[in-house]
C-alpha positions as CSV (number, residue, x, y, z in Angstrom):
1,X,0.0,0.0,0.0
2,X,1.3,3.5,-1.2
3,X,1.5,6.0,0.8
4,X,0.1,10.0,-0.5
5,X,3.0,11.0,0.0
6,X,4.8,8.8,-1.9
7,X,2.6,8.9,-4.8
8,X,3.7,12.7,-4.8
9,X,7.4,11.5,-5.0
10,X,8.3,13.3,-1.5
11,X,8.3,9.8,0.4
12,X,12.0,8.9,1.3
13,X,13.6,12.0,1.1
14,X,10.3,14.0,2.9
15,X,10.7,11.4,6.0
16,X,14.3,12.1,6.7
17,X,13.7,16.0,6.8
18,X,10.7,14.9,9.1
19,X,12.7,12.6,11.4
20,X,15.9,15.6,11.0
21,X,13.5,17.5,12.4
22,X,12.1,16.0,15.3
23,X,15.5,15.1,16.6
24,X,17.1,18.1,16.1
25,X,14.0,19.9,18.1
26,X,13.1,17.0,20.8
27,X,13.7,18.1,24.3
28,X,15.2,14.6,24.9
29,X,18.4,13.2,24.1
30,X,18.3,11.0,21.0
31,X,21.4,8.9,20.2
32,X,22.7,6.6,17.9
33,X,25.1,3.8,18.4
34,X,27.6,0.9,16.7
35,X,25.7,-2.2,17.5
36,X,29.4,-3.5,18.3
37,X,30.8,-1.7,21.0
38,X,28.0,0.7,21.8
39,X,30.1,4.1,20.7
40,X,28.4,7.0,20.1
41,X,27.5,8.0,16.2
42,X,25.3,10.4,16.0
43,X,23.9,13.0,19.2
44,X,21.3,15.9,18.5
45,X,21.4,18.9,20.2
46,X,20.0,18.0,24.2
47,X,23.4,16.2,24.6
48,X,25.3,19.2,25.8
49,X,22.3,20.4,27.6
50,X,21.7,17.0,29.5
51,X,24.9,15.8,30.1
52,X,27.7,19.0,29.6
53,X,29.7,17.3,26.7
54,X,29.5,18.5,23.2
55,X,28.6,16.1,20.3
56,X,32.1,15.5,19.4
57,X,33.1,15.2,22.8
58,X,31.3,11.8,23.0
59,X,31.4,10.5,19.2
60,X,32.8,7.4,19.4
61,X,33.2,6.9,22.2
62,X,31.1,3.7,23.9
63,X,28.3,5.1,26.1
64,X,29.2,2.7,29.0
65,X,32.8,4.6,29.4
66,X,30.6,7.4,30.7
67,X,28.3,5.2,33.6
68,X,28.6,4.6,37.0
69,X,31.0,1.4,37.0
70,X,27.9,-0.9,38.7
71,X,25.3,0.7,35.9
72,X,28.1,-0.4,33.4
73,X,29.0,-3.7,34.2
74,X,24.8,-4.6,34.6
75,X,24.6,-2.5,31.1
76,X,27.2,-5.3,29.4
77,X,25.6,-7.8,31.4
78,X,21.9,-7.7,30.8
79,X,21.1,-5.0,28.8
80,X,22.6,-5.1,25.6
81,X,22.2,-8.9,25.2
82,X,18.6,-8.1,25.6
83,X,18.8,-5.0,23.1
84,X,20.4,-7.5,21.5
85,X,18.0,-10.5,21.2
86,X,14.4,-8.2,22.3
87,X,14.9,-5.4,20.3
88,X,14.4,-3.3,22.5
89,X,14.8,-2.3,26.0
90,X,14.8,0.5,28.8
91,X,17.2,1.2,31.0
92,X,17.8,3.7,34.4
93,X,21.4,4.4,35.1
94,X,23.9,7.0,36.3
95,X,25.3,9.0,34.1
96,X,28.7,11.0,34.8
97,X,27.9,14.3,34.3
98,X,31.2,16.3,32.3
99,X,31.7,18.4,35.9
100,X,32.2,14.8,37.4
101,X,28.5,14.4,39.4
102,X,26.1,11.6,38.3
103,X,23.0,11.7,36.9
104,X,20.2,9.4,36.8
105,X,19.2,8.8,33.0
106,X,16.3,6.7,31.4
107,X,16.9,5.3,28.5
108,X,15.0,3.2,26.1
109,X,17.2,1.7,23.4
110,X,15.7,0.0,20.1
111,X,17.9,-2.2,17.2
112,X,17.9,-1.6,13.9
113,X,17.8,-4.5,11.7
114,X,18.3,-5.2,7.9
115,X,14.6,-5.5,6.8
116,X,16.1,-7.9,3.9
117,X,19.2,-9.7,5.6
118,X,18.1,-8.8,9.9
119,X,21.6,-8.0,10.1
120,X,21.9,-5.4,12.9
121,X,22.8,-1.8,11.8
122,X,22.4,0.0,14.5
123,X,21.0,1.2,18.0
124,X,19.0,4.0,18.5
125,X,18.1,5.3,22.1
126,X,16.1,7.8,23.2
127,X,17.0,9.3,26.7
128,X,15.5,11.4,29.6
129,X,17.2,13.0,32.7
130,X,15.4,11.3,35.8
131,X,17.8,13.7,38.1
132,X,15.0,16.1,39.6
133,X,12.4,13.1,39.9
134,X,14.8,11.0,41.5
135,X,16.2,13.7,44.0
136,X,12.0,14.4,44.5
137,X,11.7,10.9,45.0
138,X,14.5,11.1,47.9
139,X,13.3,14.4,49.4
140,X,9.8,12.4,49.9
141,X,11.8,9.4,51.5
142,X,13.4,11.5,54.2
143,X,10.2,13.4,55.0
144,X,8.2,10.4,55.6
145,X,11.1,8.4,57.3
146,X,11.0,11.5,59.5
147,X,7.6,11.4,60.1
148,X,7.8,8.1,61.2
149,X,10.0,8.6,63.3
150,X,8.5,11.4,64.7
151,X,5.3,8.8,65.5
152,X,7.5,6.5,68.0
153,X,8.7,10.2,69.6
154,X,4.8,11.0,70.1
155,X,4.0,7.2,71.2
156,X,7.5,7.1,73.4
157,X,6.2,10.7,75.2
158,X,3.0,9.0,75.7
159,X,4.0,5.6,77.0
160,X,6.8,7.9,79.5
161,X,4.8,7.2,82.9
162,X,4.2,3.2,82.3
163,X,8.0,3.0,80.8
164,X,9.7,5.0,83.8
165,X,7.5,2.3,85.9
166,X,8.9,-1.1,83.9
167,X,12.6,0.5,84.2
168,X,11.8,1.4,88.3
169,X,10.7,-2.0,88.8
170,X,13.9,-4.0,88.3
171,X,16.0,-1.6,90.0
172,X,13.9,-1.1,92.6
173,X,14.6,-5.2,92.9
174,X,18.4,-4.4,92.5
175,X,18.3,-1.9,95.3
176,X,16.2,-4.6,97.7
177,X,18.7,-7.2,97.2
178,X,21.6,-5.5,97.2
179,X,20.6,-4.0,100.6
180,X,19.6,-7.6,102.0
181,X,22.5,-9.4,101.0
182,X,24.4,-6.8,102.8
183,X,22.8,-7.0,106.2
184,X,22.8,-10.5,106.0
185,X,26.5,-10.5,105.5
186,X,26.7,-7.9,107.8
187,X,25.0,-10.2,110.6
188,X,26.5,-13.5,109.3
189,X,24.5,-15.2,107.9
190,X,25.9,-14.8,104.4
191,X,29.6,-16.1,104.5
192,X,30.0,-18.5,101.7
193,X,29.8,-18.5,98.0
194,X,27.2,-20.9,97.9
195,X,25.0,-18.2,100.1
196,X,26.2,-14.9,98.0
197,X,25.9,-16.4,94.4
198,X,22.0,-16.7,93.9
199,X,21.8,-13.1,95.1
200,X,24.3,-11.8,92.7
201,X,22.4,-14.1,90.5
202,X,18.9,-12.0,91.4
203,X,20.9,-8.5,91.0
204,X,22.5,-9.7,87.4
205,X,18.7,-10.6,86.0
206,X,17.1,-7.6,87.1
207,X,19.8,-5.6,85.3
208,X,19.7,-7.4,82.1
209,X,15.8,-6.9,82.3
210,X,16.3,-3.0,83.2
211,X,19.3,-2.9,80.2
212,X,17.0,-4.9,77.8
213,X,14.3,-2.0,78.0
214,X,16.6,0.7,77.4
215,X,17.8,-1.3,74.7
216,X,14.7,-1.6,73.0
217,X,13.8,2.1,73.6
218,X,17.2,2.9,72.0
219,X,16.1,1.8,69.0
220,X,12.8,3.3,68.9
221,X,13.9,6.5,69.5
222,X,17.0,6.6,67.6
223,X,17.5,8.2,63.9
224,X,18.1,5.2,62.2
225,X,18.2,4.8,57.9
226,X,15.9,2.9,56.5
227,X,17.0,-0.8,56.6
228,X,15.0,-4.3,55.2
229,X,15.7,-7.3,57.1
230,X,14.5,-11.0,57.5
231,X,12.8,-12.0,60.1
232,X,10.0,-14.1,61.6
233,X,7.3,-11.4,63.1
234,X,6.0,-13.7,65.7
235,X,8.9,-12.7,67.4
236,X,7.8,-9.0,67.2
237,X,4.7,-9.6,68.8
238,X,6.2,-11.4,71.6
239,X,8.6,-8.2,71.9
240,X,5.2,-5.8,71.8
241,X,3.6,-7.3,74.0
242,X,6.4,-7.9,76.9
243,X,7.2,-4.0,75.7
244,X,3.8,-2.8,76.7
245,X,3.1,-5.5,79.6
246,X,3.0,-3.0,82.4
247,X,0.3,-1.3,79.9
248,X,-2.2,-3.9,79.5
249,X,-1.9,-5.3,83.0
250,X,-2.7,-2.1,84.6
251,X,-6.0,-1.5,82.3
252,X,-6.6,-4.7,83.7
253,X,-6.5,-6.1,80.0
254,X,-5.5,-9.6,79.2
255,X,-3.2,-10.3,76.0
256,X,-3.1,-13.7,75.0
257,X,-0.9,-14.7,71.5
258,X,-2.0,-16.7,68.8
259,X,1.1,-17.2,66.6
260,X,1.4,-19.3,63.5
261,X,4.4,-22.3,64.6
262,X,6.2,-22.3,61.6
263,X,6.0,-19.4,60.1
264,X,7.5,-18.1,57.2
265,X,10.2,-14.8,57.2
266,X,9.2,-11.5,56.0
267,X,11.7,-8.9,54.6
268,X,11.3,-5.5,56.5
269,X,12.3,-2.8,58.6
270,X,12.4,-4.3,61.9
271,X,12.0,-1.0,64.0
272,X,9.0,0.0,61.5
273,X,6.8,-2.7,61.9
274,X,7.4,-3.1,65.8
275,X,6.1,1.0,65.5
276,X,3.2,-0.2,63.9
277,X,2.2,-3.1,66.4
278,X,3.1,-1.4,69.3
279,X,0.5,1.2,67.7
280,X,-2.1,-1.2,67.0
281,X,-1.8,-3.0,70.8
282,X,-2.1,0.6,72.6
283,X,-5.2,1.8,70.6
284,X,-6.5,-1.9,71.5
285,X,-5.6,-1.1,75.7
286,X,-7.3,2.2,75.4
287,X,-10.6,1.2,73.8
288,X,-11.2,-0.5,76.8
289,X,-10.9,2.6,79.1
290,X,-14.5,3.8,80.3
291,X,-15.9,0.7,78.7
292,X,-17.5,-2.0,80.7
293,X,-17.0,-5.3,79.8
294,X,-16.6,-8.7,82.0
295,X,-13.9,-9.8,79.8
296,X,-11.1,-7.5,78.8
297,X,-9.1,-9.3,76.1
298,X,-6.7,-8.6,73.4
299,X,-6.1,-11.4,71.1
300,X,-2.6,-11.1,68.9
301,X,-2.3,-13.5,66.1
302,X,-0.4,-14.5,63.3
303,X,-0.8,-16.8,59.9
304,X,0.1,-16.9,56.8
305,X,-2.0,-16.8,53.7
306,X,-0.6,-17.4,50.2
307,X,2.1,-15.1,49.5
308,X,1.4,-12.6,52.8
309,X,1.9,-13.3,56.6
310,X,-1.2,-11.7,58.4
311,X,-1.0,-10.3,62.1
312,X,-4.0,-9.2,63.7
313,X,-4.8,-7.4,66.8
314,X,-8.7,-7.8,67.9
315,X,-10.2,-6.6,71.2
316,X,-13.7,-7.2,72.5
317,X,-14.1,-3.3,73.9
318,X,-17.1,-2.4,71.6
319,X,-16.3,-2.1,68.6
320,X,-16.3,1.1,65.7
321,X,-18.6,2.8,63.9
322,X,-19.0,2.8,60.2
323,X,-18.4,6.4,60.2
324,X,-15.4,5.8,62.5
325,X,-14.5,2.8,60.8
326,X,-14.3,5.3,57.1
327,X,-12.1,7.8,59.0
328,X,-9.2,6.2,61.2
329,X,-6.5,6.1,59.0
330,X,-7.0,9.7,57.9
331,X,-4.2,12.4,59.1
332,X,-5.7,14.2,62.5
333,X,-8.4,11.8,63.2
334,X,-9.0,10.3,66.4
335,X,-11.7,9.3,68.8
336,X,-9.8,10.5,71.9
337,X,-10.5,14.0,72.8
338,X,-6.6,14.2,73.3
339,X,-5.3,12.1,70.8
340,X,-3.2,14.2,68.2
341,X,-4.8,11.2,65.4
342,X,-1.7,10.9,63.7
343,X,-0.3,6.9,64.9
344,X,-2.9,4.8,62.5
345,X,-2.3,7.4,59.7
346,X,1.7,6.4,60.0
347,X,0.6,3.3,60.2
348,X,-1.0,3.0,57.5
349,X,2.3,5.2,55.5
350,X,4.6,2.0,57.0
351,X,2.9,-0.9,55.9
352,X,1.8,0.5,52.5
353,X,5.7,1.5,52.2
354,X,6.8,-2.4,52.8
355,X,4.1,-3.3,49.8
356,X,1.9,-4.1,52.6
357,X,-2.0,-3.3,53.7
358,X,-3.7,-2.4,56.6
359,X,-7.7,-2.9,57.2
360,X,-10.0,-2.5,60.2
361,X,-13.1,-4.9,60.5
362,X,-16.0,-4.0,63.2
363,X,-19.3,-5.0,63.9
364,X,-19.9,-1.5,65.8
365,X,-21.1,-3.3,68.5
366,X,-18.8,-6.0,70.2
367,X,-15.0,-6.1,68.8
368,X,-12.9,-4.4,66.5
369,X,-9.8,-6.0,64.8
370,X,-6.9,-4.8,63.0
371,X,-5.2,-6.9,60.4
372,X,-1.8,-6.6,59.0
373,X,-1.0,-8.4,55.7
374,X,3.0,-8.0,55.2
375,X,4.3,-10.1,51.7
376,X,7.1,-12.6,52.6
377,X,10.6,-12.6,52.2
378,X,11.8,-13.3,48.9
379,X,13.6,-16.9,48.4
């Protein structure tokens, strides 16, 4: 089928001023390249603009000489083979900028084949400067790791009373025994090793339980990067719940854990995800204040189902609106009068981060339960 054009005679020689044109005025950087060691043949105009080197700075010369020595070797490695045996393929990488700084580059390169013979002529690429976006894309990060982190601040300041308690109690117990075993020595009755070791004993558990708490809110409260790990979560919950023990105990709440023996690893932040259950266990303690019910229990339980570990956290305190129910994980909502409503919607931020979701289910009437769906580790 013939073209109009081409009946007119402007075919061939119309569509290279056409193409001339659009590369010539494209915003983005369009390239050509030997098919044998990827060197630069033809640039238009953006080249300088992008990258800082003029077009015969760069003809010739293989486009990997310019990369980020990991983006080249992956480039050899994967890419062009694909190019290669695809025809075509895109690719992100860091480009060294001619002042020496790297850029992050898209680029989405097609083969040119022999219509007759499919021997390859050439590649052509078309590329974008992802620099902005990607620094956008890391200002964004940092804010909402800040945020985060400014949740376990808030929930640390409101936990301070019941934590200065659970750090009190085993010194308190220190104090006791040291005192004891020193009037007892003091009146004799303690002279042998066999009398003094199970008190030292006493005095070295309290301190590992006092040092253990610090420990854990050390790494709550510390700036920490952003770091994926493996691990099981029913060991989290364990944590949580021996965390906020003094908590639940004093509400007169019982927590009893349901956990999944076996279970499979997922691949997160650690710190993160204890943020969010430790979240998810206070909200469940404080529905039952002011509420009146003959059995106060928080149920914790883990399983996994296809390609997700599920935790939930269900209480029996009476459960949550529908309006509520539309409305928790918004920013500044809360059903406590003093409640800044700011932990569910970070939350919420956390486990959507980790490729996760978060849902509440109610009746309204009876129980409310928060489940967790987390996707496992990666073999």
């Amino acid at each position: 089928m013939v073209k109009q054009g081409q009946e007119q005679g402007q075919g061939p020689g119309r569509d290279a001023e056409r193409y001339a044109f659009l590369v010539e005025e494209s915003a983005l950087m369009i390239s050509t390249h030997n098919p044998g060691d990827w060197a630069y043949t033809s640039v238009n105009a953006p080249t300088y603009d992008i990258l800082g080197y003029r077009p015969e700075e760069v003809m010739g010369v293989p486009a990997y000489f310019f990369f980020h020595p990991d983006d080249a070797a992956a480039m050899k490695q994967r890419t062009i083979p694909a190019v290669y045996a695809h025809g075509t393929r895109t690719f992100r990488y860091r480009f060294r900028h001619k002042s020496g700084h790297y850029l992050w580059l898209e680029s989405t390169h097609r083969s040119i084949r022999d219509p007759d013979t499919g021997e390859l002529q050439e590649i052509i690429a078309v590329t974008r400067d992802l620099t902005a976006q990607r620094q956008a894309e890391k200002t964004e990060r940092e804010r909402q790791q800040e945020l985060i982190r400014a949740g376990r601040l808030m929930t640390m300041g409101e936990m301070a009373t019941g934590l200065a308690h659970e750090i009190n109690q085993p010194l308190a117990t220190i104090l006791n025994y040291s005192r004891g075993a020193l009037r007892r020595i003091e009146s004799g009755q303690l002279t042998g090793l066999d009398d003094i070791v199970p008190v030292l004993d006493s005095v070295s558990r309290q301190a590992q339980r006092a040092a253990d708490i610090i420990k854990r809110l050390r790494s709550l409260v510390k700036k920490t990067p952003y770091q994926r790990l493996r691990f099981c979560v029913n060991e989290t919950c364990r944590d949580v719940a021996e965390f906020l023990q003094h908590e639940w105990r004093q509400a007169g709440v019982d927590v009893e854990l349901q956990l999944q023996e076996p279970l499979a690893d997922i691949e997160a932040d650690a710190v993160q995800i204890e943020q969010v259950l430790i979240n998810l266990l206070r909200n469940a303690i404080e529905a039952y204040s002011g509420h009146q019910s003959a059995v106060k229990r928080i149920t914790i339980s883990t399983e996994q189902q296809l390609k997700f570990i599920v935790v939930k956290v269900k209480d029996l305190a009476g459960g949550i609106t529908a309006e509520q129910q539309g409305k928790v994980f918004e920013p500044y909502y809360s059903t406590r009068p003093e409640g800044l409503g700011m932990g569910l919607s970070i939350c919420r931020s956390i486990v959507e981060a980790h490729s996760g979701r978060i849902r509440l289910e109610s009746d309204g009437q009876t129980y409310s339960c928060f489940e967790l769906s987390l996707p496992l580790a990666v073999e």
